[in-house]
N, C-alpha and C positions, 0 to 999 in steps of 0.2 A: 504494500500500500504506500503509496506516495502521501506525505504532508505539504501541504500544498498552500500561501498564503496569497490572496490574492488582489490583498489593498495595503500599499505602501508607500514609501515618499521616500526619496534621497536630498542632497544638495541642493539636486538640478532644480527642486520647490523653492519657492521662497522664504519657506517654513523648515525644510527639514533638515534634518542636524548634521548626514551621516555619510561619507563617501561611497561608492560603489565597492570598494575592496571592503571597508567594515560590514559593511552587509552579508557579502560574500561570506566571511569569517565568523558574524554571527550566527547564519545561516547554517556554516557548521558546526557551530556549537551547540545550536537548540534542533539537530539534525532534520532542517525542512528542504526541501527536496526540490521547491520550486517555489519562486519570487516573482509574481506581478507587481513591477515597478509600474506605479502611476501615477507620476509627478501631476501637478494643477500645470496644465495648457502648456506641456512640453512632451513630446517623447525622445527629447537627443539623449536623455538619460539611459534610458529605456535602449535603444538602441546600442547606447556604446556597451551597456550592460548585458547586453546578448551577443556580443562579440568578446566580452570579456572573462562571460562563463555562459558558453550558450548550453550545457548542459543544466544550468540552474534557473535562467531566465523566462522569463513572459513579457515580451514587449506590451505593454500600455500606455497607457493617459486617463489622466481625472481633467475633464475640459467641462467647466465652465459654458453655459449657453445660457440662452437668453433666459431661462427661468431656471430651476435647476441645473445640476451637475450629472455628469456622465460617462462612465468608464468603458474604455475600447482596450477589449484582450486583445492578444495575438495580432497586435497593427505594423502597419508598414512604415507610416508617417503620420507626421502630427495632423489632429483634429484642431481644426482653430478655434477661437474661443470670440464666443457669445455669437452662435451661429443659433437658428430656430434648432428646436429640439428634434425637430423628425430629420432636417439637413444632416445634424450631427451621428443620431444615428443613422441614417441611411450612408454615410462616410465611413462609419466602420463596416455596415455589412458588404461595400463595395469594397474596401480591403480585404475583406474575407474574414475580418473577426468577429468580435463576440461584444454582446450591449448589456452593458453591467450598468443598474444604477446605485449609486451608491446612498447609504444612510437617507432612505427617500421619505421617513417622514421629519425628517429631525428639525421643529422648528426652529432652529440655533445657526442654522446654514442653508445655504442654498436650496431649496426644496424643490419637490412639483406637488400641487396639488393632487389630491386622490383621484380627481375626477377628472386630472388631465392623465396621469398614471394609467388611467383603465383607457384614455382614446388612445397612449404611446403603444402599448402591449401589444399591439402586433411585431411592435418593432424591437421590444426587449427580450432580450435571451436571461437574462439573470436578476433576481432582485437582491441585493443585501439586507439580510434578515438580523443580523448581530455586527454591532458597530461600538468598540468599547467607551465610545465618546458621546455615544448616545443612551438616554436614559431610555429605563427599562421599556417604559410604555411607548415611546417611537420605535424600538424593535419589534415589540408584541407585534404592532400595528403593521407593522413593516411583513413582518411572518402571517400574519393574514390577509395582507393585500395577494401573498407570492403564493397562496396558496388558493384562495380564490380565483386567480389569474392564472391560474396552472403555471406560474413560472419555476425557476430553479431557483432554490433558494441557497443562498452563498454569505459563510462568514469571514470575516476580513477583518486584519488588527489594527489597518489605518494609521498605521506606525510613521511616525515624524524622526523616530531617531533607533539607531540597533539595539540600543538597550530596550526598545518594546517590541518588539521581535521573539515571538516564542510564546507569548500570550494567546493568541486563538488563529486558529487553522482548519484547513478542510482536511479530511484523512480517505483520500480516491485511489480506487485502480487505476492503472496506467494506460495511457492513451493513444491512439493514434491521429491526427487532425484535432482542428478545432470541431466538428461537428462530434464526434466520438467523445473529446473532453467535456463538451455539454450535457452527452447522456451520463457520462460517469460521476459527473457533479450532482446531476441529480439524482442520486445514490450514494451519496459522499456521507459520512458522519463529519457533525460538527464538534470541535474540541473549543472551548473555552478550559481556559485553569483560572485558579481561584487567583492566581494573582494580575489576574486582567486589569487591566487601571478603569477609571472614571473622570469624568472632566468634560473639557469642551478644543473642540478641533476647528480650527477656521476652516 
């Protein structure tokens, strides 16, 4: 089984703390097996980081759009930021990746509404259901939007810095493509540890 984290931030954010090599090395420490880097409205991160350990890497982005925020697994190039929401995703699925939205009720950030959420849903592959930055009740919320919506449901540590790294992860069989990686997600156990942090994530 692969441990698998798939919401994170390096440098290349404007917030995050932590080089691509510290990552790396955290990564081997808390033995997770694969890192979606996705910096806010950048993938050169992401990119250099899948040349730098492309056994460990998931090129991403957390891009910013006109109303909400929105994560592109498995990209080629940058998503620009504060594009209409269905542009943005229909730019990852023309890459050929995958539409993760991230912490989508958390009033504290960038949101979508519920009732835009259910018009997006054709176009999302993943909802984030567990967010350590988001209180309990915008997760709940979050875990039954993604259930009602028949979507995949995905936890992510949202880590700013390697020291948060190893806190919660997807624990999936191994995959081939991105289409393959979507069914095995949604079959994935979620791991939360008890030392998950709380707080607030710009």
């Amino acid at each position: 089984m692969l441990r698998v984290d798939l919401h994170l931030h390096s440098h290349f954010s404007h917030d995050g703390r932590s080089s691509l090599q510290q990552l790396i090395e955290r990564a081997r420490e808390c033995r997770l097996d694969r890192l979606a880097l996705t910096d806010h409205n950048t993938v050169e991160g992401a990119l250099s980081f899948s040349r730098l350990a492309p056994e460990l890497a998931i090129a991403g982005e957390e891009a910013k759009t006109l109303e909400g925020e929105v994560i592109g697994l498995f990209i080629t190039s940058r998503i620009p930021p504060f594009l209409a929401p269905e542009e943005a995703l229909d730019l990852i699925h023309g890459m050929g990746g995958l539409a993760y939205i991230p912490h989508p009720l958390d009033r504290h950030r960038a949101h979508f509404s519920p009732e835009r959420l259910v018009e997006l849903a054709p176009r999302i592959d993943i909802i984030e259901t567990y967010n350590p930055w988001c209180d309990a009740n915008a997760n709940q919320a979050a875990a039954r939007m993604a259930d009602d919506l028949g979507k995949v449901a995905a936890t992510g540590s949202d880590a700013h810095g390697a020291e948060e790294l190893g806190r919660s992860w997807m624990e999936m069989e191994d995959y081939s493509g991105t289409e393959d990686f979507l069914e095995k997600l949604r079959y994935a156990r979620h791991v939360v540890t008890a030392s998950s942090g709380t707080g607030r994530r710009a």
